[in-house]
C-alpha positions in Angstrom: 41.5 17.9 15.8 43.6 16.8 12.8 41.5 15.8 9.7 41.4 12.1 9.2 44.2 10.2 6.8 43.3 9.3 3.2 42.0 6.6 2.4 40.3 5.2 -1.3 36.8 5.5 -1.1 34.3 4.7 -4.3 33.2 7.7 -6.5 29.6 8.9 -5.7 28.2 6.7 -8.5 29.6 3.6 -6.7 28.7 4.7 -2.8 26.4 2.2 -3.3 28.6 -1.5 -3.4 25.6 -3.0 -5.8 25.6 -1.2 -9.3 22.4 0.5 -10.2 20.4 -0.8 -13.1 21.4 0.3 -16.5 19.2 2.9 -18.3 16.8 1.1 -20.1 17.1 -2.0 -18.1 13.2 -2.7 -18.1 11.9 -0.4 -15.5 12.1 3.6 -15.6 12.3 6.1 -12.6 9.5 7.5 -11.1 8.5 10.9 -12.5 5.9 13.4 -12.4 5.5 16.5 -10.3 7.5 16.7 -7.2 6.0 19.3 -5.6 2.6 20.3 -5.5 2.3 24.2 -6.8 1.2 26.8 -4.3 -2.3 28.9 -4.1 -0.3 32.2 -3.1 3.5 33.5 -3.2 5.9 31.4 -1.6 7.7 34.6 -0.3 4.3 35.1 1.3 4.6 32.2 4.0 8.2 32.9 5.3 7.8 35.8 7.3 10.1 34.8 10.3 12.8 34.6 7.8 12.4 38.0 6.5 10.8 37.7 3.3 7.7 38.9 3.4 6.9 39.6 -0.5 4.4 41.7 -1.9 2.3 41.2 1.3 2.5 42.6 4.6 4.0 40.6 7.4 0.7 40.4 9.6 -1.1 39.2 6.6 1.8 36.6 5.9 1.8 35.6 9.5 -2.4 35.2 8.6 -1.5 32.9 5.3 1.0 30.9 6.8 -1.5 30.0 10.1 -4.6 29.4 7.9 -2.6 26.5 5.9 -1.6 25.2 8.9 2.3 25.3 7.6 0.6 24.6 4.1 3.3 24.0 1.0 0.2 23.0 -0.6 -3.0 23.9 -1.7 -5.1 23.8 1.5 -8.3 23.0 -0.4 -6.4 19.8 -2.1 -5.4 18.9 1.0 -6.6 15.5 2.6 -8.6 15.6 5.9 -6.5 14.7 8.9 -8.7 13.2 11.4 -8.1 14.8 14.9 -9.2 11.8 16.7 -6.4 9.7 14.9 -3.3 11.8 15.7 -2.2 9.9 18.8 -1.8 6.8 16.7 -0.4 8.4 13.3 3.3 7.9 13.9 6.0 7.5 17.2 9.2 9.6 15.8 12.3 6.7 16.4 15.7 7.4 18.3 13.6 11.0 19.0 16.3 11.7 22.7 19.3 10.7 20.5 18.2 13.2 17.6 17.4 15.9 19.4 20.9 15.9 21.8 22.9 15.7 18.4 20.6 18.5 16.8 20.9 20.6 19.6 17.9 23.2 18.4 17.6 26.1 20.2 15.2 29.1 20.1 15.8 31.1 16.9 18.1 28.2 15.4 16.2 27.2 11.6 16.0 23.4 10.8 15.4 21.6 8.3 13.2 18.1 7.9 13.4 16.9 5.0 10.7 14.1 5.9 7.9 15.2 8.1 6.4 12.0 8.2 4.2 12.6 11.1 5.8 15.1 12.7 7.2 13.9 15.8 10.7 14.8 15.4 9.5 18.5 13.7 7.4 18.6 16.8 10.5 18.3 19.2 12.5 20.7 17.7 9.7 23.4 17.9 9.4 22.8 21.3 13.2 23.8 21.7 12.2 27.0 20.5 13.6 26.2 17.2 11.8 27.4 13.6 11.0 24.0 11.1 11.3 23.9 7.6 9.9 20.4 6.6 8.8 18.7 3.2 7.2 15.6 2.3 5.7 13.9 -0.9 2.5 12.2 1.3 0.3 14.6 1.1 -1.5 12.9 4.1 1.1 13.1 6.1 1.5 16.8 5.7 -1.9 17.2 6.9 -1.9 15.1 9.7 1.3 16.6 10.8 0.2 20.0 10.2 -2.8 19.9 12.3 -0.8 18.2 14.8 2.0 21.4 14.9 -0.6 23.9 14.5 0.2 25.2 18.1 3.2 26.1 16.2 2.6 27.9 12.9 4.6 31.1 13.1 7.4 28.9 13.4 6.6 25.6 11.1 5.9 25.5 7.6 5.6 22.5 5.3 6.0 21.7 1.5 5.4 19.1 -0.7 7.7 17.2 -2.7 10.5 14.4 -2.5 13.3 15.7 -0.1 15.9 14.5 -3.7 14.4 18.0 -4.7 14.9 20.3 -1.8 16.8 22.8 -3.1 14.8 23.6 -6.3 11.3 24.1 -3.5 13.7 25.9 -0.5 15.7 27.9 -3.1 12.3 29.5 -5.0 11.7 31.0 -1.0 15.4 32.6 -0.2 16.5 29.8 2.5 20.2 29.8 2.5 21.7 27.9 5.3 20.3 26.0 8.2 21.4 25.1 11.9 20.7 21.2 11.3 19.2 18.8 8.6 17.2 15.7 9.5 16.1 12.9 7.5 14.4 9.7 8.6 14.5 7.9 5.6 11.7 4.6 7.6 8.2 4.2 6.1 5.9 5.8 8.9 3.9 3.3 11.2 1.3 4.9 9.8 1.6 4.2 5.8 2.4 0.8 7.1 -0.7 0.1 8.9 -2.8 2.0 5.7 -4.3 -1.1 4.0 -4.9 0.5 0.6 -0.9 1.8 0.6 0.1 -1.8 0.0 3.3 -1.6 2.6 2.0 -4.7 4.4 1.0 -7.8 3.2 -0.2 -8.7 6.9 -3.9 -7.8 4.9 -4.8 -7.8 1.6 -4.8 -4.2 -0.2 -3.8 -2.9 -3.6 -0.7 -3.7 -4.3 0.8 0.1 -4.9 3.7 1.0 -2.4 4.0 4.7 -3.7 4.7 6.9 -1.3 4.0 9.8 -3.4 0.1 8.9 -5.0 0.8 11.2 -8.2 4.0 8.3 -9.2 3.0 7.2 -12.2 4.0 3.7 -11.6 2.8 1.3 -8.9 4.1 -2.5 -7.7 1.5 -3.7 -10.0 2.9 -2.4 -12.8 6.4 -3.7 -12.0 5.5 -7.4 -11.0 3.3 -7.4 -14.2 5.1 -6.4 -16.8 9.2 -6.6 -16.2 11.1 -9.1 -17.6 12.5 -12.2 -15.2 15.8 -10.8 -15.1 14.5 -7.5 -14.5 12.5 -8.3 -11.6 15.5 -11.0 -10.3 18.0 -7.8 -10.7 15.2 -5.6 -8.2 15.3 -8.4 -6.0 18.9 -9.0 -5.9 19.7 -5.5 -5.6 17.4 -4.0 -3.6 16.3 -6.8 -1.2 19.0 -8.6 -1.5 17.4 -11.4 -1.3 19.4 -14.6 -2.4 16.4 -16.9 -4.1 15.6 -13.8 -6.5 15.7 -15.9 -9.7 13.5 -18.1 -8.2 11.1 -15.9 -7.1 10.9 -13.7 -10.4 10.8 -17.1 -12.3 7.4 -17.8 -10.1 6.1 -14.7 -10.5 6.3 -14.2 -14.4 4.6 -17.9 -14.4 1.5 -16.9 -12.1 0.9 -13.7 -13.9 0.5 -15.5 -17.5 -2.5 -17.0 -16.1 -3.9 -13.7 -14.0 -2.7 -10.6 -13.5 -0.8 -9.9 -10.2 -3.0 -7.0 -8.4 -3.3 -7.2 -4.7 -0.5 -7.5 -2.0 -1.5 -11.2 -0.5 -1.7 -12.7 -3.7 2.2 -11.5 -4.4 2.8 -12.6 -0.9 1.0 -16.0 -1.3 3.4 -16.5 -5.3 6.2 -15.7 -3.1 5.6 -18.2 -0.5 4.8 -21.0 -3.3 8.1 -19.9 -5.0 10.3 -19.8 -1.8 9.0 -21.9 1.1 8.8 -20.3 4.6 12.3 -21.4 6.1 12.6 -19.2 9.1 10.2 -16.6 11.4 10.7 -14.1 8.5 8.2 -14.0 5.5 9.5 -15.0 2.5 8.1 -11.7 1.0 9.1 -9.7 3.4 12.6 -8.6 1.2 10.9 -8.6 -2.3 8.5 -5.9 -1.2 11.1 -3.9 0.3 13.1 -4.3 -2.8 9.8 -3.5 -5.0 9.3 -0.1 -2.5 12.5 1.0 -3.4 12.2 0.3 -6.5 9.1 1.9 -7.4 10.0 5.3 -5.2 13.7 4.8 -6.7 14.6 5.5 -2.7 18.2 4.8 -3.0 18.7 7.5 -5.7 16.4 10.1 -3.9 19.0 9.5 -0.7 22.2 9.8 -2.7 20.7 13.3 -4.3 19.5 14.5 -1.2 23.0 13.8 0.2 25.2 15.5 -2.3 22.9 18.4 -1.9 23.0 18.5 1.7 25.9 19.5 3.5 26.1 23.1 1.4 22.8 24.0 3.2 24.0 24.0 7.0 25.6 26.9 8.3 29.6 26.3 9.9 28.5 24.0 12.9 25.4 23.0 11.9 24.6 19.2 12.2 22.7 16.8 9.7 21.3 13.9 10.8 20.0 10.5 8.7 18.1 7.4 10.3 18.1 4.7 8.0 16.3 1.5 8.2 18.0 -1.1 6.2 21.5 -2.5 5.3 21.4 0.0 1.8 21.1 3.1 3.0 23.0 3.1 5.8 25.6 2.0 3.8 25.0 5.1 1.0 24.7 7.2 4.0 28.1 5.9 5.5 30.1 6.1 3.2 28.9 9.1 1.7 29.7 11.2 5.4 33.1 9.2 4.8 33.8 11.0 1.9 32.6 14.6 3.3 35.2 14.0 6.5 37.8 13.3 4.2 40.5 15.9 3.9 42.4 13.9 0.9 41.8 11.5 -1.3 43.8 8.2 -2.9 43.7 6.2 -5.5 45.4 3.3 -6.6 46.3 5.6 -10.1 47.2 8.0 -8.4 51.2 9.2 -7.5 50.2 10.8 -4.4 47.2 11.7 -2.3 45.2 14.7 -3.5 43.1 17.2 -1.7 38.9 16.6 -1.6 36.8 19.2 -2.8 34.3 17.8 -1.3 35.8 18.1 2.2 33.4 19.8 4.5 31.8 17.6 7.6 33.5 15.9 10.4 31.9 12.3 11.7 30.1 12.8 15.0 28.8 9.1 15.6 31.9 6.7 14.0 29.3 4.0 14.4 25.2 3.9 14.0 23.2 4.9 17.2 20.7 2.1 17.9 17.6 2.5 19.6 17.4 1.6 23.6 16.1 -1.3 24.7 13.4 1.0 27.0 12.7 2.4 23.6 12.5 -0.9 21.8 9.5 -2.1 24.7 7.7 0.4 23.8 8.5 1.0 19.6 9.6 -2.3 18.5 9.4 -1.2 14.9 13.1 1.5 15.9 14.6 -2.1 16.1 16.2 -1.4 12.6 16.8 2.1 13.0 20.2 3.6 12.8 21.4 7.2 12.9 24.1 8.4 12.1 25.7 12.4 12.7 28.1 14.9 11.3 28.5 18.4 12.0 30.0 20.9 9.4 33.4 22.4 9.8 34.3 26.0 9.4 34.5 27.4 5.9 37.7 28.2 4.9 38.8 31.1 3.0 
């Protein structure tokens, strides 16, 4: 198949059409640790990949079953209910990611947001081995007790999936036969009153998905400027009365401090009047979300990162949810399939470096509607697919 003709595509800092705040704009990145530190060698839990360690394989095979795929510290670890399981999360497009991923036994996979483990849990039962990560630690350990059958074969970490390659480099992973990334809030932290996802009941109004992030929702609607919050709004909710809202925000909290989700909800509402079916504050906490998990930057990271770590043929897969990623993810795939680049500047086109993937799915793949009946929450999924080419010498 020839390689696709040029065409000008943005530079990775603009993949994204809206610019990104400026440094020092009012509001700082999340920081902090981004992966919780292990209670034995690393090397220790990877025996099915050959690296035993120090230890001997049957007692790595021991370590790795008795943390149940534990990245971290078992005894830090939050309880995972075995009654609740059932309930904690339905994996979205799960049939359309697992005939693009095509895992097979002895192929190694990487996903690089467990979430509950649905998808994770497919794959094993292909036969394939599971590399996962994610920063919830709650998640981790309901979705390790839920792949337990598995644990020769599925290990989990901790940490944001923008850092992958610092946590899967430390263990000797090189290469993998696919790469999956759902990049939804699980139905579970949704439904998880003190998370503050929903503002369907009243809860703390945090929206961290990682609980060590040093800086919640409250801290944002409390102490930014107007502008600040109106730029979050604009940008990451695009939400068109953004002035307005910030404006009514910045004048309720003068009088009381803005702490729980239905009081933001119910300023929201006074500020911008229910017009429709949606909730006026359905956009400014998805723009607050991102902001405060700076989810649009973890993405474009964990994308330029990415396609180095599958093997020649190997597939990566992203589900997005919204308008923002799926554009990031997009147009960053576009530039991957590109075998030259052009620029207005420019006399001619010139070769991309960056040249590696080839676009399985030209457009999105949207749920079914028998899987909508049953999941109406995959409604706003998208996926899209590429596979990576040969390495040339």
């Amino acid at each position: 198949m020839p390689p696709p003709t040029a065409i000008t595509l943005p530079s990775w800092p603009d993949l994204c059409t809206r610019k990104p705040m400026a440094a020092g704009g009012g509001f700082r990145r999340p920081a902090g640790r981004w992966f919780a530190p292990l209670g034995w060698s690393q090397m220790a839990l990877w025996p099915w990949l050959g690296f035993a360690g120090d230890a001997g394989e049957g007692d790595a095979r021991r370590s790795m079953s008795s943390s149940r795929g534990g990245g971290s510290d078992p005894q830090n670890m939050p309880s995972a209910p075995e009654g609740d399981l059932p309930f904690y999360h339905e994996p979205v497009l799960l049939k359309e990611v697992i005939s693009y991923l095509r895992p097979s036994p002895g192929s190694l996979y990487f996903d690089a947001t467990l979430g509950g483990g649905g998808h994770s849990e497919a794959l094993l039962q292909a036969g394939a081995t599971v590399v996962a990560m994610d920063q919830d630690p709650v998640a981790i350990a309901h979705a390790s007790m839920r792949l337990r059958g598995h644990a020769e074969r599925f290990s989990a970490l901790r940490g944001n999936f923008r850092h992958f390659e610092e946590v899967l480099g430390e263990i000797g992973v090189k290469k993998f036969d696919g790469i999956l990334a759902d990049i939804g809030v699980s139905s579970k932290q949704l439904d998880d009153v003190s998370k503050g996802f929903s503002f369907m009941h009243d809860g703390p109004l945090d929206l961290r998905m990682n609980p060590d992030a040093p800086q919640t929702a409250a801290d944002l609607v409390n102490t930014l400027s107007e502008e600040d919050l109106m730029r979050i709004f604009f940008d990451y909710g695009e939400e068109p009365k953004g002035r307005r809202i910030a404006r009514g925000i910045v004048q309720a909290r003068a009088a009381k401090s803005i702490r729980t989700t239905l009081e933001l909800a119910q300023i929201v509402e006074k500020a911008s009047p229910r017009s429709g079916k949606r909730h006026p504050a359905t956009l400014v906490f998805q723009a607050l979300r991102i902001a405060v998990n700076d989810e649009l930057g973890a993405l474009q990271d964990f994308l330029k990162a990415a396609p180095k770590w599958l093997k020649p043929g190997g597939r990566i897969a992203i589900i997005s949810f919204h308008s923002l990623e799926d554009r990031i993810v997009k147009r960053s795939f576009q530039h991957y399939a590109l075998a030259h680049l052009d620029r207005p500047e420019w006399p001619a086109p010139r070769p991309n470096p960056d040249y590696c993937l080839h676009l399985l799915t030209r457009k999105p793949v949207e749920a079914a509607p028998e899987e909508l009946l049953h999941n109406p929450r995959a409604r706003s999924a998208r996926l899209r697919v590429a596979e990576r080419l040969p390495i040339t010498p």
